[in-house]
Each structure stands twice: as C-alpha cells, then as structure tokens.
C-alpha positions as CSV (number, residue, x, y, z in Angstrom):
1,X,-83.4,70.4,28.9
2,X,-83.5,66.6,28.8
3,X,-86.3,65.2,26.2
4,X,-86.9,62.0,25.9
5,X,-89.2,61.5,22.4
6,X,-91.1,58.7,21.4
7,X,-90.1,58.9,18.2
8,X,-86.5,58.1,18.9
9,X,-87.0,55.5,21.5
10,X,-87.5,51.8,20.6
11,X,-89.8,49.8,23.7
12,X,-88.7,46.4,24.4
13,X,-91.1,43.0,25.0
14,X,-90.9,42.5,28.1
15,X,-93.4,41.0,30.9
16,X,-95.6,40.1,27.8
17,X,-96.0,44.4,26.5
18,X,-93.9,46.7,24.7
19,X,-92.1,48.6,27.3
20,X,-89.9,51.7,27.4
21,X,-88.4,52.1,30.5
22,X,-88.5,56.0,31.4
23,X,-86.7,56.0,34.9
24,X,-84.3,55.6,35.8
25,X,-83.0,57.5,33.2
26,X,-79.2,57.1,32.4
27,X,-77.3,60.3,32.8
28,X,-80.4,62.4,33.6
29,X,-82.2,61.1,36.8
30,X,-81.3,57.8,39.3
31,X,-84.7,58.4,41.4
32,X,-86.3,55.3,44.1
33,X,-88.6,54.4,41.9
34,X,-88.9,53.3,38.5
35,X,-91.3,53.9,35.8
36,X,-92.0,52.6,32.1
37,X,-94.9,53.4,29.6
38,X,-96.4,50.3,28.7
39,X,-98.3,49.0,25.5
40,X,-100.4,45.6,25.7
41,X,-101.5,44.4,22.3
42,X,-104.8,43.6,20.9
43,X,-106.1,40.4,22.4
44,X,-102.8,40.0,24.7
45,X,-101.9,39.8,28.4
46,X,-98.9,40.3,30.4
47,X,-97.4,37.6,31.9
48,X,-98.8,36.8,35.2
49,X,-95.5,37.7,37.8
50,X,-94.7,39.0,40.9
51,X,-92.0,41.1,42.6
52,X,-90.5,42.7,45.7
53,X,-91.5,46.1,45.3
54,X,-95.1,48.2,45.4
55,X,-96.5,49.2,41.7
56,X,-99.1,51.0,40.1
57,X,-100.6,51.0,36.8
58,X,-102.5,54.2,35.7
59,X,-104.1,53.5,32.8
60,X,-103.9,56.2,29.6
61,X,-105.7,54.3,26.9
62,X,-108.2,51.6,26.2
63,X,-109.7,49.1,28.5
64,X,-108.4,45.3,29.9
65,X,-109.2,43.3,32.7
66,X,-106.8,43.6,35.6
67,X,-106.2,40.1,37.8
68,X,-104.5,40.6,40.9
69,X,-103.9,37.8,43.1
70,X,-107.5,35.9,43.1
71,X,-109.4,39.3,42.1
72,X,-110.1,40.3,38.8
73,X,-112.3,43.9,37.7
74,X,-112.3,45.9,34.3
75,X,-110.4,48.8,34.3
76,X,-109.8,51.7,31.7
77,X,-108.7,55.0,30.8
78,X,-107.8,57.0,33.7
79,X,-108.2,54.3,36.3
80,X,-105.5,53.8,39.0
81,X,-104.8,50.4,40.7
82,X,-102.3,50.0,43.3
83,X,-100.2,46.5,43.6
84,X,-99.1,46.0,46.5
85,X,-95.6,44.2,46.6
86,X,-94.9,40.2,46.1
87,X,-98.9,39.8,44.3
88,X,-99.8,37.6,41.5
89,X,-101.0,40.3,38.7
90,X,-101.9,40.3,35.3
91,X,-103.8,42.6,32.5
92,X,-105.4,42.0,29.3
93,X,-106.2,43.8,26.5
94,X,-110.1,43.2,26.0
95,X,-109.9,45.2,22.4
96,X,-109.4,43.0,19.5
97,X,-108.0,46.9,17.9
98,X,-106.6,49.1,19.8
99,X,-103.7,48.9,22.2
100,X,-104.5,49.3,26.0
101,X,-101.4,51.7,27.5
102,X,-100.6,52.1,31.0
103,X,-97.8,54.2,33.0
104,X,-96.2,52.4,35.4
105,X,-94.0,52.9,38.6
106,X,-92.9,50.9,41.0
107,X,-90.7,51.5,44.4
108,X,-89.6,50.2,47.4
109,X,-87.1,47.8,46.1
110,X,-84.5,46.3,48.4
111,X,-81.6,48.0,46.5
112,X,-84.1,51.3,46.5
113,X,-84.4,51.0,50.4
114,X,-80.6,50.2,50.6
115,X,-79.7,53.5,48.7
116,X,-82.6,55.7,50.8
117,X,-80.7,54.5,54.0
118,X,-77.2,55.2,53.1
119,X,-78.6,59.0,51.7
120,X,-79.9,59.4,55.2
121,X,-77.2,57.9,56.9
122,X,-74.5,60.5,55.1
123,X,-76.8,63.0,55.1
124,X,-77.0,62.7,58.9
125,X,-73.3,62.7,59.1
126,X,-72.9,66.2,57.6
C-alpha cells in the first residue's frame, strides 16, 4: 500500500500557494493528468497564469474569489470550477485567517496527448 502522509511531505511556493504535487507520483503512478493539493494564504492570490492544458479547482476549505479570464465570482467550500486550457486565472483568499485549500488537476497536456497516442498506437499493434 502506497501512503502518501501530510505529515511527511513538505509543499512548495509555487504559482503564488503552497503546493504539494500528488500525481504524478514517482514510483507509484505516471497517470495523464496531474494533481496537487493547494493552500492560498490569508489575504493572498495566486499568480495570475495560463497554460496548455484543462484544470480544475475543487475547493475543500474556505472561500476566495476566483478570476478567470475577464470573469470573476466567489467561490467556497465544495465548489467546482472548470478552466478551460490557455485562460488568464487567478484566486484569492478573502479570509484575513484561515487558509483557502483547493485540489487541483489538470490534463490534456501536449506531452500527456503524446503519451495517450503512442499507448494506443502499441496497444493497437498487439
């Protein structure tokens, strides 16, 4: 059984949160998506960005406003909000207290498309 314990794992800052990356996972699991628990600090935002692949944030604690592209709504616990790939987004942390945590994955990456096509390809071959 592979357990990966919060305890024992130190996030990074990254993207303007603390971040622990939980997949891929080295040695355990090399999925086509990613994911990473994330943790923005009282009164902070992430840094607005913007990349090639689809995301979404499902929020587990707290409340922020979320910004994506020229839209912007309050969102908290238990909310879901897609991000569709290549978007301008951004969340803050409207508590001047508590942290406001999200899970996040993302997929459909060139290199995770790349991979997906040579799986079927071989696989196709057999």
């Amino acid at each position: 059984m592979n357990i990966s314990r919060t305890s024992e794992a130190a996030p990074s800052y990254e993207y303007g949160c603390d971040l622990r990356r939980l997949y891929p996972w080295a040695d355990v699991a090399n999925p086509l998506w990613g994911s990473a628990h994330c943790s923005v600090r009282p009164g902070e935002a992430t840094e607005p960005h913007s990349h090639d692949e689809d995301e979404t944030f499902i929020i587990t604690h707290g409340k922020g406003l979320m910004s994506v592209d020229d839209e912007t709504a309050m969102v908290g616990k238990g909310d879901v909000i897609f991000l569709p790939r290549n978007c301008r987004h951004t969340i803050r942390n409207e508590s001047n207290e508590g942290t406001l945590e999200f899970l996040t994955i993302w997929w459909g990456s060139p290199e995770a498309n790349a991979r997906m096509i040579d799986m079927v390809t071989s696989m196709t071959r057999a």
